[in-house]
ROLUMDO-821566 format. One record per residue (C-alpha): residue in three letters; y, x, z; residue number from 1. Coordinates in Angstrom, 3 decimals, decimal comma. Each point is the difference from the previous one (the first is absolute). Example, Ala and Ser with C-alpha at 12.3 -4.5 7.8 and 13.67 -1.06 7.14 Angstrom:
<pt 'ALA' <-4,500 12,300 7,800> 1>
<pt 'SER' <3,440 1,370 -0,660> 2>
END
This chain:
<pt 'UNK' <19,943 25,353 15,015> 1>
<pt 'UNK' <-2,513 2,232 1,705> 2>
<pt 'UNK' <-3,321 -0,509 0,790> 3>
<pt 'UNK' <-1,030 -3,216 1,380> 4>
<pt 'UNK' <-2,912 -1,518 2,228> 5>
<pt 'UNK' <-0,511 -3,131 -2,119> 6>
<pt 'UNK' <-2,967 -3,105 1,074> 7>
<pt 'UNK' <-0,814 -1,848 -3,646> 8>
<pt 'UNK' <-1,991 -3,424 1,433> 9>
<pt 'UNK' <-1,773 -1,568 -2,614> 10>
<pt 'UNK' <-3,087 -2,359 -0,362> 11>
<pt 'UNK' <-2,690 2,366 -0,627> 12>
<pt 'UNK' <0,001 3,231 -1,717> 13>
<pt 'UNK' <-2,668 2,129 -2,118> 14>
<pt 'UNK' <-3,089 -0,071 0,143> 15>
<pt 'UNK' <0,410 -3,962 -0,650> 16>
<pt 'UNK' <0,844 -1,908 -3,677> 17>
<pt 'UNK' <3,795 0,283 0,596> 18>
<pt 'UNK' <2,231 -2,668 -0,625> 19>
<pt 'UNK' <3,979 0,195 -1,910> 20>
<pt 'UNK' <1,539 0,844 3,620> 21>
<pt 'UNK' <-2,887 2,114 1,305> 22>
<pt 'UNK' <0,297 2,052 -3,537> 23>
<pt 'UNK' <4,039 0,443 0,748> 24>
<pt 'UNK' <-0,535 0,840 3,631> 25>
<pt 'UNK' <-2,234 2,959 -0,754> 26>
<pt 'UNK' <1,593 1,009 -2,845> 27>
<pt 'UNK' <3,055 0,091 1,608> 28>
<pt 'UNK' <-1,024 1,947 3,205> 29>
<pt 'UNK' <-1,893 2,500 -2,665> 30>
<pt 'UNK' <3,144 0,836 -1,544> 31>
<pt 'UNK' <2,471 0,050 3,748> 32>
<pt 'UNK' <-2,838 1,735 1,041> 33>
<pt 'UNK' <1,188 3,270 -1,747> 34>
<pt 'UNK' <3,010 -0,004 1,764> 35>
<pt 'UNK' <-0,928 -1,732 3,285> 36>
<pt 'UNK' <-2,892 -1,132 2,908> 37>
<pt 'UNK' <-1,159 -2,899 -1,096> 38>
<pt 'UNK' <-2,795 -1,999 1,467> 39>
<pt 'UNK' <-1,015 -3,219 -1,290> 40>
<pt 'UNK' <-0,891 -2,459 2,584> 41>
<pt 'UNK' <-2,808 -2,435 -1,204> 42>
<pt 'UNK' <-3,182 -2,437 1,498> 43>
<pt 'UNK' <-3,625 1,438 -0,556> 44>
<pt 'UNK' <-0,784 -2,233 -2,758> 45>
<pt 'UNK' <-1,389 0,588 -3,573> 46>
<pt 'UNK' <0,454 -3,873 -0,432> 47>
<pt 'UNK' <-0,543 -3,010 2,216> 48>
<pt 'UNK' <2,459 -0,406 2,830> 49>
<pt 'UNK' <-2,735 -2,129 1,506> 50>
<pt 'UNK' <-3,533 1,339 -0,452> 51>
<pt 'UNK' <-0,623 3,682 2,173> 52>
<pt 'UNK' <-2,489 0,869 -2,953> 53>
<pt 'UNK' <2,981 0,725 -1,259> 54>
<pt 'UNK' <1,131 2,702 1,975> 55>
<pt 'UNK' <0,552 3,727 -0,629> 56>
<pt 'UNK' <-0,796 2,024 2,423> 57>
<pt 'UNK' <2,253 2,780 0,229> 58>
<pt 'UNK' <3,119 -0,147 1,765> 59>
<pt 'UNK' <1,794 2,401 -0,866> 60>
<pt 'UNK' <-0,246 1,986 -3,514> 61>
<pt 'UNK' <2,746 1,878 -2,650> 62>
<pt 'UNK' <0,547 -0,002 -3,692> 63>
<pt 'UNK' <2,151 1,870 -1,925> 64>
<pt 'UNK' <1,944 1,752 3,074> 65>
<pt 'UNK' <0,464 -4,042 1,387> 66>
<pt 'UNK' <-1,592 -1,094 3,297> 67>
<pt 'UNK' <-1,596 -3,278 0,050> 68>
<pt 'UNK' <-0,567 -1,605 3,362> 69>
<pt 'UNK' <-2,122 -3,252 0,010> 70>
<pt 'UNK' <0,087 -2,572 2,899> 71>
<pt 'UNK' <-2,761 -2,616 0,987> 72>
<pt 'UNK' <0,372 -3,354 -1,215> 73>
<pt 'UNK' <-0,871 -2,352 2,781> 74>
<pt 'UNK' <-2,896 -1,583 -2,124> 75>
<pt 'UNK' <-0,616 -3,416 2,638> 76>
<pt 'UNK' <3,471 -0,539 -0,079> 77>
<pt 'UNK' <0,851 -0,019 -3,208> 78>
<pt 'UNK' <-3,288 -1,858 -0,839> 79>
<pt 'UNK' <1,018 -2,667 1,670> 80>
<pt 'UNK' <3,382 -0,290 -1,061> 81>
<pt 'UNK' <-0,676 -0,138 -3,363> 82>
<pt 'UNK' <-2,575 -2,989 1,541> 83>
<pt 'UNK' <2,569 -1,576 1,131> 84>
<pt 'UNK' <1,841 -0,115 -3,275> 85>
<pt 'UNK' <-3,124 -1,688 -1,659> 86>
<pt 'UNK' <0,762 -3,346 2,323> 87>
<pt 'UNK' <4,045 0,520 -0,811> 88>
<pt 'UNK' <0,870 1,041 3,453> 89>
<pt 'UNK' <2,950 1,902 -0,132> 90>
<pt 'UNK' <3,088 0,985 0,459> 91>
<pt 'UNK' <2,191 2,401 -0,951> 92>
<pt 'UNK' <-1,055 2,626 2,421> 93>
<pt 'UNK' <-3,690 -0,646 -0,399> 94>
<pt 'UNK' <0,998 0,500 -3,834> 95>
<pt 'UNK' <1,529 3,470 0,313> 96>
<pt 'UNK' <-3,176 0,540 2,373> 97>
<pt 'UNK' <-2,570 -1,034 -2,709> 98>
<pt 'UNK' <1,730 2,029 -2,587> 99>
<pt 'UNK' <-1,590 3,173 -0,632> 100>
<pt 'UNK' <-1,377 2,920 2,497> 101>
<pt 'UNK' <0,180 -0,918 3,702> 102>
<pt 'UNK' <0,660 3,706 1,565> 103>
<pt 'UNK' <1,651 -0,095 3,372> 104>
<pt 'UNK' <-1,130 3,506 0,261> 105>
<pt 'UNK' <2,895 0,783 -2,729> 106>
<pt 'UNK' <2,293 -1,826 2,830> 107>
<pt 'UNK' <-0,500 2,496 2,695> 108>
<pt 'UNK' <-0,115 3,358 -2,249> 109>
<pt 'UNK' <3,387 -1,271 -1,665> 110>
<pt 'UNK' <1,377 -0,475 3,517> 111>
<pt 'UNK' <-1,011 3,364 1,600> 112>
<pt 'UNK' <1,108 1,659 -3,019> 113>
<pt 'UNK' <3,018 2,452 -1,540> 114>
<pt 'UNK' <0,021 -0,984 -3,313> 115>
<pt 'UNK' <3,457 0,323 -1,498> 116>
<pt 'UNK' <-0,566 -3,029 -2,435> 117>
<pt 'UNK' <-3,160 -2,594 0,032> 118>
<pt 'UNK' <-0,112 -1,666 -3,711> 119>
<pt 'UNK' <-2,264 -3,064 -0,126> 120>
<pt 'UNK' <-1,082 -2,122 -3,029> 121>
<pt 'UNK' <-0,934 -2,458 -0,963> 122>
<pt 'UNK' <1,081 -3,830 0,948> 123>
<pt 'UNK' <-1,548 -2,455 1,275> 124>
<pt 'UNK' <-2,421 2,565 2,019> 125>
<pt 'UNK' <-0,129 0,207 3,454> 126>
<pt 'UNK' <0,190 3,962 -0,133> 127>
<pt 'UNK' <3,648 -0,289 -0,990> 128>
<pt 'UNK' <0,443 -2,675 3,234> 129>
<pt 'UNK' <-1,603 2,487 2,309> 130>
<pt 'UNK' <1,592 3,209 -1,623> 131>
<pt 'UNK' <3,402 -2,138 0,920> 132>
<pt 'UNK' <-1,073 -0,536 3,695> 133>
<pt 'UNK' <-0,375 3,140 0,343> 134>
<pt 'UNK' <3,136 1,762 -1,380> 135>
<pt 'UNK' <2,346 -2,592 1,826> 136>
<pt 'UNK' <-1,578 1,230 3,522> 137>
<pt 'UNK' <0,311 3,889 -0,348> 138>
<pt 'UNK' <2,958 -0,586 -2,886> 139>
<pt 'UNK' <-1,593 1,756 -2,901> 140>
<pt 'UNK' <1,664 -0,500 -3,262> 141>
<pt 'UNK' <-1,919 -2,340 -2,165> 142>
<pt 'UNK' <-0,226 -0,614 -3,791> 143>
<pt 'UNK' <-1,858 -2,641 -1,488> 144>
<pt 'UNK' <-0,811 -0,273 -3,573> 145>
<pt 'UNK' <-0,827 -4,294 -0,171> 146>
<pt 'UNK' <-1,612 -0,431 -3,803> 147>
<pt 'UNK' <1,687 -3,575 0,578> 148>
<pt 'UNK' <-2,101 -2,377 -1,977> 149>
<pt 'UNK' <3,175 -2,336 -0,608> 150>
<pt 'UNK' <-2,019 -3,177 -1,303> 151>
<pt 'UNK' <-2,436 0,379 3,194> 152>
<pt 'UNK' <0,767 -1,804 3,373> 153>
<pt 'UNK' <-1,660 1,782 2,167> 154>
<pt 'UNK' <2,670 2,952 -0,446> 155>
<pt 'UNK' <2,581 -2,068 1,364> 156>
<pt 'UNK' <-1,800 -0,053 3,234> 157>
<pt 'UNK' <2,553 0,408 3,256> 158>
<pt 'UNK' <-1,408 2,571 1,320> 159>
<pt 'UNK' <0,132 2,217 -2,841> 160>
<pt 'UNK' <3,379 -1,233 -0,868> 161>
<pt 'UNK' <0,798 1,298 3,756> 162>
<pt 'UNK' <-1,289 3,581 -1,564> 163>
<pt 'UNK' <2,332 -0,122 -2,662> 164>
<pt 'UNK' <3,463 -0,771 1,867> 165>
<pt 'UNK' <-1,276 2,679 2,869> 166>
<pt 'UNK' <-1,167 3,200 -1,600> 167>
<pt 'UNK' <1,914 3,068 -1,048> 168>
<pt 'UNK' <-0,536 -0,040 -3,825> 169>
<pt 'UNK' <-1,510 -2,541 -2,745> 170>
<pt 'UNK' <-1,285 1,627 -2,771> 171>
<pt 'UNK' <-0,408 -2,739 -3,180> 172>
<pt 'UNK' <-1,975 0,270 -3,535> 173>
<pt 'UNK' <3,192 -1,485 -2,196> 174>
<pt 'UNK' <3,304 -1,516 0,606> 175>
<pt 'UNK' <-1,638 -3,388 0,588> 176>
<pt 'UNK' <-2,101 0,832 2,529> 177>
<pt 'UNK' <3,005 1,592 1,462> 178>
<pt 'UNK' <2,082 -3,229 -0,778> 179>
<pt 'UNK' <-2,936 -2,422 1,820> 180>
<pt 'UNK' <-0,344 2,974 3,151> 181>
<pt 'UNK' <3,385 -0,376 0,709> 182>
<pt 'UNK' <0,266 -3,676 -0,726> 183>
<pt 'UNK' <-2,912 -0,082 2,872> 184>
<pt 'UNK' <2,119 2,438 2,555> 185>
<pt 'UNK' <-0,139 3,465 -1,288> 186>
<pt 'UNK' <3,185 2,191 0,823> 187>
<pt 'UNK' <1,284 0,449 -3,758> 188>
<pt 'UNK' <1,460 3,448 0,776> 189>
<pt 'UNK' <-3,629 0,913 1,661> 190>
<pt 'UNK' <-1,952 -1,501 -3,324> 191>
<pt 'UNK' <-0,669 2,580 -2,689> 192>
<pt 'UNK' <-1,766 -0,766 -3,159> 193>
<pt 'UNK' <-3,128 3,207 -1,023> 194>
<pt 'UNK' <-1,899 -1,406 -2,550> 195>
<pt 'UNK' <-3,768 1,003 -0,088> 196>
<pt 'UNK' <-0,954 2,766 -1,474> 197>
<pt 'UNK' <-2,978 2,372 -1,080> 198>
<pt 'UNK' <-1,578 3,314 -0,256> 199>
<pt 'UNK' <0,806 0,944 -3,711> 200>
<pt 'UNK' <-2,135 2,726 0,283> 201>
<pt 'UNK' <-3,283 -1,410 0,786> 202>
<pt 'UNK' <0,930 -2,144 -3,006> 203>
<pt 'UNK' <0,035 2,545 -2,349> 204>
<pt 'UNK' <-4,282 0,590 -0,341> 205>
<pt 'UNK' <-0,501 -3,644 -0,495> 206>
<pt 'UNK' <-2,561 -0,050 -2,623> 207>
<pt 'UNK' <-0,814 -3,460 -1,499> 208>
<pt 'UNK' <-2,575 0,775 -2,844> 209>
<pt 'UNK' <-2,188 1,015 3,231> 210>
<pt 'UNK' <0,829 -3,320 1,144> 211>
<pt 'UNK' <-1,114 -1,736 -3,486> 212>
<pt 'UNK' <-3,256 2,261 -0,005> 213>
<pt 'UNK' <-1,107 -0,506 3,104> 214>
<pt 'UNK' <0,137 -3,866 -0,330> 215>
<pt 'UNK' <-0,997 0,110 -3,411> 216>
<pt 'UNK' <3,578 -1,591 -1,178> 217>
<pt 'UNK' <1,259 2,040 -2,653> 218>
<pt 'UNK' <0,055 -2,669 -3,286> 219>
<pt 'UNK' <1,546 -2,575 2,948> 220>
<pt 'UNK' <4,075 -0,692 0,492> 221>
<pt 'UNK' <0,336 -0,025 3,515> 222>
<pt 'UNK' <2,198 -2,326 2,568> 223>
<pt 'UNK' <-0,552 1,671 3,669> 224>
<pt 'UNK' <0,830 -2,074 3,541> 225>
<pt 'UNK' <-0,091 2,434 3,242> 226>
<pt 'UNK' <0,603 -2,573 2,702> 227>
<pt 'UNK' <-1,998 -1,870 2,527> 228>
<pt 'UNK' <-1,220 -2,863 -2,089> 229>
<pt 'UNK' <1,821 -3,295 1,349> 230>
<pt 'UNK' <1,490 -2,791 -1,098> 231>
<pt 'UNK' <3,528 1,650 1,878> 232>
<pt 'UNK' <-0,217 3,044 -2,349> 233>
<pt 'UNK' <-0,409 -1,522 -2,936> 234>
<pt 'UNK' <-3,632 0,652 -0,764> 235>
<pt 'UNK' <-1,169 -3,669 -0,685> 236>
<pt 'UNK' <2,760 -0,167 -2,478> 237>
<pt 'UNK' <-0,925 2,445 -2,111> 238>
<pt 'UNK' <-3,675 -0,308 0,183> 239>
<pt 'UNK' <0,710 -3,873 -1,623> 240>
<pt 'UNK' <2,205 1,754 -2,739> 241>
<pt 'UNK' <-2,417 2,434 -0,951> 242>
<pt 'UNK' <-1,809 -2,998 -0,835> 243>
<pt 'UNK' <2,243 -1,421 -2,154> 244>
<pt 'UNK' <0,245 3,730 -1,470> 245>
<pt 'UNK' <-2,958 0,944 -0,747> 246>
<pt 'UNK' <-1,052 -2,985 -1,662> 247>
<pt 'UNK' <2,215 2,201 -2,983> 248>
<pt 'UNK' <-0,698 3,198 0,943> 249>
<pt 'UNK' <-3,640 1,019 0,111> 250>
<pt 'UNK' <0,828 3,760 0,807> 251>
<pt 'UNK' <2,278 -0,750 3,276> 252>
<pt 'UNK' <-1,829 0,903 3,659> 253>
<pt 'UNK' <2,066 -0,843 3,033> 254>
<pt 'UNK' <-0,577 2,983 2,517> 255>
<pt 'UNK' <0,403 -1,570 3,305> 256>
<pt 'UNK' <0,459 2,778 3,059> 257>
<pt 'UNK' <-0,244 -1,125 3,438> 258>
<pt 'UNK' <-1,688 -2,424 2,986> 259>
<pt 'UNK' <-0,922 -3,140 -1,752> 260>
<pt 'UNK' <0,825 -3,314 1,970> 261>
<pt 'UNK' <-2,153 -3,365 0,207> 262>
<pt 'UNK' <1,966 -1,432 -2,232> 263>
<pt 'UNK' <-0,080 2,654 -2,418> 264>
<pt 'UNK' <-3,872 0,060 -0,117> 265>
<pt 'UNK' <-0,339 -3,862 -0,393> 266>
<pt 'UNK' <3,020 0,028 -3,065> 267>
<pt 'UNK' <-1,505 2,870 -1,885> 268>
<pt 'UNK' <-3,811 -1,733 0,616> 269>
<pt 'UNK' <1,697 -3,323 -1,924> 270>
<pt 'UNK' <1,716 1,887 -2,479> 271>
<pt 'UNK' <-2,870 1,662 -1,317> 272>
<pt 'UNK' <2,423 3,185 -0,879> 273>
<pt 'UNK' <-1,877 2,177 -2,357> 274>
<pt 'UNK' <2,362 2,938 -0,330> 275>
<pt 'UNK' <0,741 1,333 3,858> 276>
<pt 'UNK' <-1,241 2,815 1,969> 277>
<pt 'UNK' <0,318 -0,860 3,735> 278>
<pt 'UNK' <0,620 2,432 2,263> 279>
<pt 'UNK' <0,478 0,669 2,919> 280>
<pt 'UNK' <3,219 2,513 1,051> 281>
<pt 'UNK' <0,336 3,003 -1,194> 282>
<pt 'UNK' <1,899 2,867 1,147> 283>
<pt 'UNK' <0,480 3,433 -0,848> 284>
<pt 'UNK' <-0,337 1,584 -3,085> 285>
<pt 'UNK' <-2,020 -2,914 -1,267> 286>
<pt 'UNK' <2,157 -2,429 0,479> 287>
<pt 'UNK' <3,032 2,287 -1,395> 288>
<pt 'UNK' <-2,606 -0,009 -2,945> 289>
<pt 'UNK' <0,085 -3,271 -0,753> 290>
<pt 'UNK' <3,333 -0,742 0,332> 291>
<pt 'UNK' <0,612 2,353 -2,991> 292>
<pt 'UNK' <-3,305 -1,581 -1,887> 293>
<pt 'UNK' <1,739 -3,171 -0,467> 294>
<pt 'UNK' <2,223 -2,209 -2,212> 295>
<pt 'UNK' <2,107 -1,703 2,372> 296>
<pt 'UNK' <0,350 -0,390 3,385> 297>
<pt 'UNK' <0,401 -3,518 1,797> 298>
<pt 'UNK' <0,129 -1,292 3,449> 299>
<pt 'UNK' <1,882 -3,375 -0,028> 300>
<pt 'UNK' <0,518 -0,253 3,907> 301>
<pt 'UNK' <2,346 -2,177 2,094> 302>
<pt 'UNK' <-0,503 2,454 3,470> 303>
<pt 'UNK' <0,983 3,579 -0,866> 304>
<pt 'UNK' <3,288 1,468 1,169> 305>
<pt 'UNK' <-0,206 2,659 -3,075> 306>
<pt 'UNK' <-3,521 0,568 -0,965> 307>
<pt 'UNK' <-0,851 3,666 0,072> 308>
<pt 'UNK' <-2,616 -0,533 -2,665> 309>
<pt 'UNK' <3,050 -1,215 -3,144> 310>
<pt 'UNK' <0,756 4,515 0,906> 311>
<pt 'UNK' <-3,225 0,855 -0,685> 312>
<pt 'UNK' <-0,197 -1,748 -3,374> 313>
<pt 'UNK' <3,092 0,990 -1,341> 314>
<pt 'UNK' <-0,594 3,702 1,139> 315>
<pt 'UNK' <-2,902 -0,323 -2,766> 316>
<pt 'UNK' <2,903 -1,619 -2,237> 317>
<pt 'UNK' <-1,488 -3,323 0,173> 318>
<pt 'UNK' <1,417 -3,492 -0,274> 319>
<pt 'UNK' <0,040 -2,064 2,664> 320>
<pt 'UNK' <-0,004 -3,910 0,832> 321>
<pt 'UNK' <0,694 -1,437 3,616> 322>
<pt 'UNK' <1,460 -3,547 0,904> 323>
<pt 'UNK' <3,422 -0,876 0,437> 324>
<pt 'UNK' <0,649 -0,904 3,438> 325>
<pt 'UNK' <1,009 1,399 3,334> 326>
<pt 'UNK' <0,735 4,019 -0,215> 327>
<pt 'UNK' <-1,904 0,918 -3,192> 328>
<pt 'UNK' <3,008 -1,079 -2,525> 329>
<pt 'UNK' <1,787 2,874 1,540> 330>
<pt 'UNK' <-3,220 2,221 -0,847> 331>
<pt 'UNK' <-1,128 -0,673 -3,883> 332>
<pt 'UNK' <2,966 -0,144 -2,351> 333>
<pt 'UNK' <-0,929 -2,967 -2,071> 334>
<pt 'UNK' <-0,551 1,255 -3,982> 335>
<pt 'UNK' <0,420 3,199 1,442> 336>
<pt 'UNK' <-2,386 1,730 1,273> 337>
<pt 'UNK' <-1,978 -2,957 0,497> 338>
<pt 'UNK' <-0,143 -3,910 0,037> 339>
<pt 'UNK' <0,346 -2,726 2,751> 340>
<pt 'UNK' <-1,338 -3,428 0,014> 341>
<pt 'UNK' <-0,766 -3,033 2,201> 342>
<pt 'UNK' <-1,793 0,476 2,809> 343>
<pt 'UNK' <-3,639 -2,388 -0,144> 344>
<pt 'UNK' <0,800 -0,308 -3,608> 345>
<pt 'UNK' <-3,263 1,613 -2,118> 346>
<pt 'UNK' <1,024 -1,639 -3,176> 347>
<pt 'UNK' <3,709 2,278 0,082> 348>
<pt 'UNK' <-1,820 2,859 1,439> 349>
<pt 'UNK' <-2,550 -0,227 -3,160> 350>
<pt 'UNK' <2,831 -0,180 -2,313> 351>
<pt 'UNK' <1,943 3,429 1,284> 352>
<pt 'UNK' <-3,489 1,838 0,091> 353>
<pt 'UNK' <-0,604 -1,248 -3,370> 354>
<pt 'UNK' <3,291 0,879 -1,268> 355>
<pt 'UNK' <-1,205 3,721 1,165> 356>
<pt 'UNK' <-2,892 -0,260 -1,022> 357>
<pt 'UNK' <1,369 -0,708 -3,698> 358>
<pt 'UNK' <2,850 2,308 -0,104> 359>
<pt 'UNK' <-1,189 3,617 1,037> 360>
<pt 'UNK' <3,733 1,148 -0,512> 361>
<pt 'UNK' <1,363 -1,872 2,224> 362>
<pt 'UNK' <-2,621 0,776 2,893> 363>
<pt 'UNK' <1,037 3,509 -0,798> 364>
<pt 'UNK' <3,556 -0,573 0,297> 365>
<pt 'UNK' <-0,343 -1,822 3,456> 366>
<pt 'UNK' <-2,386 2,379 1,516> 367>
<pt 'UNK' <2,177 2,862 -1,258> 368>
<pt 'UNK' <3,124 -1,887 1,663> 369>
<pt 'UNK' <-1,768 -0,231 3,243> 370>
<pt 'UNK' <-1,206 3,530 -0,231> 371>
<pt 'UNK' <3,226 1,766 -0,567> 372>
<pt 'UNK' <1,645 -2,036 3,209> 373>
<pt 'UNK' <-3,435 0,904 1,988> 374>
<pt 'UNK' <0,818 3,692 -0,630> 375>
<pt 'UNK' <4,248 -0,298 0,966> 376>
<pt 'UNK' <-0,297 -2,380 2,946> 377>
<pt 'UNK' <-3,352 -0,047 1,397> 378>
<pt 'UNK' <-1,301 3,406 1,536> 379>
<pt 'UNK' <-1,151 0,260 3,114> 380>
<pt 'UNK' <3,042 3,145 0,979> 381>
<pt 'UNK' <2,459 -2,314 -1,395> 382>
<pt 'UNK' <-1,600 -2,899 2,642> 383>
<pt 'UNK' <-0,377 2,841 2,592> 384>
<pt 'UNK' <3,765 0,862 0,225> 385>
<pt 'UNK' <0,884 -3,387 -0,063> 386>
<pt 'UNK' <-1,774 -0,731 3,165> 387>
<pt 'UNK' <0,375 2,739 1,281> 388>
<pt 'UNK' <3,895 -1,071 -0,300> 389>
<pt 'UNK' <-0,813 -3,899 1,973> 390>
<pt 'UNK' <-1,916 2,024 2,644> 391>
<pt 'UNK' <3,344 2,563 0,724> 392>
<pt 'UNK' <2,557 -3,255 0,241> 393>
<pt 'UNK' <-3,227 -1,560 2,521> 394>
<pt 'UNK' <0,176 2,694 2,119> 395>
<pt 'UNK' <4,190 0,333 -0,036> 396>
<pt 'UNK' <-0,445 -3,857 0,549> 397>
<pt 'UNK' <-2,438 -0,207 2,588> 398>
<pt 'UNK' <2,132 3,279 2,316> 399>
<pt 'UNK' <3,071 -2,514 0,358> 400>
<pt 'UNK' <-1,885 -3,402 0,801> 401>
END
């Protein structure tokens, strides 16, 4: 293949927190980015899609030999859909509408454009919608990468399900997703399943006494959530079983990475949890700290398509615990290299982490399991030629349409 003018759309990009699919999105155009032009198209966002404090005001900026491009989010607009989905009026447009950055700016650059493939990501965002409008009317190829949240019905949405049957090439976590994407209209010989991936590299300086010393945690056993903290990702779920758990175990802390929720502030206020450090997310070589500072790893949620974050834990050989339903069964090998259990079930959760907790062999053995697959399957070249494979049968695709 030679070199290619590729347009990565994605939420937001760095400087903001970034997200499972932002993280993939940049990682991946890092690594094409060796080999090809890549620009990632993005909104001008750190965070809110709503409030203009928000914004960032450079439009156009690079890092590591990628372009990023950012588009104005039309602030009133989007205010007052989201306004309008207070008082449950809606419909399935106004739903795709509501969904993430409103950039109709991204519209009109995709259209005058020459890109040779425009890969959006991630469902339900209206991004992805427009990045569609706008390939069908000059014919780009386009690739979408969903992260289908199987159990979630907004997903199932028409007008993303019009995406699916229409574009050039489906790219899907696991066979699952692949099985639901094509259940829901995706061409099966144009849906390819790339699991995530990292940077292995980065990985390697991860220092987790720093971690301990800098949060004064080095007598504690450690169980670490990175995720938004809602009831969807599991964290209300494990902040009851850490109740239960530490009611034995005086020397376990729950470290708890990432934006709390309401309902996260009111159930840790009436638990009364003694052992957690709340914080809020953490990237970079701090947060690759503490991923190798702790014990185990657990995020029980019912809404991830892979979950990134199960990568960076086993990288550090550590065992992981996730819930067993939609995609993430295909992800964590149960009694492998980590555990699954019920999803809103705190008293199973406490019982695998306490099974961990009691048997330090066996949290070897998983996180050395999930370590030694991280290393085969999961680098970010591997990932890179993959793609790079979906984007070459888009393009042949998209020539005889």
């Amino acid at each position: 293949m030679g070199n290619l003018n590729l347009a990565h759309v994605v939420q937001r990009s760095e400087p903001a927190p970034l997200t499972g699919s932002e993280r993939y999105m940049l990682n991946l155009s890092k690594v094409l980015g060796k080999k090809h032009e890549v620009t990632i198209l993005t909104s001008n966002t750190r965070k809110s899609y709503v409030d203009p404090s928000c914004r960032l005001r450079e439009k156009i900026t690079s890092l590591d030999g990628v372009r990023i491009r950012r588009f104005e989010i039309l602030y009133p607009v989007s205010w007052l859909l989201r306004f309008l989905q207070i008082f449950h009026v809606s419909n399935e447009l106004l739903d795709v509408l509501s969904s993430g950055p409103l950039v109709p700016g991204l519209y009109f650059h995709i259209r005058s454009a020459t890109y040779d493939v425009v890969h959006a990501t991630p469902f339900p965002l209206v991004h992805v919608w427009i990045s569609w409008l706008a390939t069908r009317r000059n014919r780009l190829p386009l690739v979408v990468t969903p992260f289908f949240h199987i159990p979630v019905p907004m997903y199932y949405n028409i007008y993303l399900r019009r995406i699916l049957e229409d574009c050039d090439g489906v790219i899907a976590m696991t066979q699952m997703e692949r099985n639901k994407l094509i259940e829901l209209g995706a061409a099966p010989q144009r849906t390819f399943v790339v699991p995530l991936s990292i940077d292995l590299e980065e990985w390697k300086n991860a220092n987790g006494e720093r971690f301990k010393e800098k949060y004064g945690l080095e007598r504690k056993k450690i169980v670490l959530y990175a995720a938004p903290k809602t009831l969807d990702k599991g964290a209300i779920q494990l902040l009851r079983a850490m109740n239960l758990i530490q009611k034995c175990f005086r020397d376990v802390i729950l470290v708890a990475m990432g934006q709390p929720s309401r309902l996260w502030t009111a159930e840790k206020k009436w638990l009364h949890l003694e052992n957690i450090l709340d914080l809020k997310w953490l990237d970079g070589q701090e947060k690759r700290d503490a991923f190798d500072a702790c014990d185990i790893f657990v995020m029980p949620s019912r809404t991830d398509a892979y979950g990134l974050v199960y990568l960076e834990a086993w990288v550090r050989g550590k065992p992981v615990i996730g819930a067993d339903i939609g995609a993430i069964p295909n992800v964590i090998n149960n009694g492998v290299d980590g555990f699954l259990v019920r999803f809103g079930d705190p008293i199973g959760l406490a019982q695998k982490i306490t099974l961990l907790l009691q048997k330090p062999s066996l949290r070897q053995r998983l996180g050395s399991n999930g370590k030694e697959r991280v290393l085969k399957q999961h680098g970010l070249n591997l990932m890179g030629e993959r793609i790079e494979y979906v984007y070459e049968d888009s393009i042949r695709y998209n020539s005889c349409r």
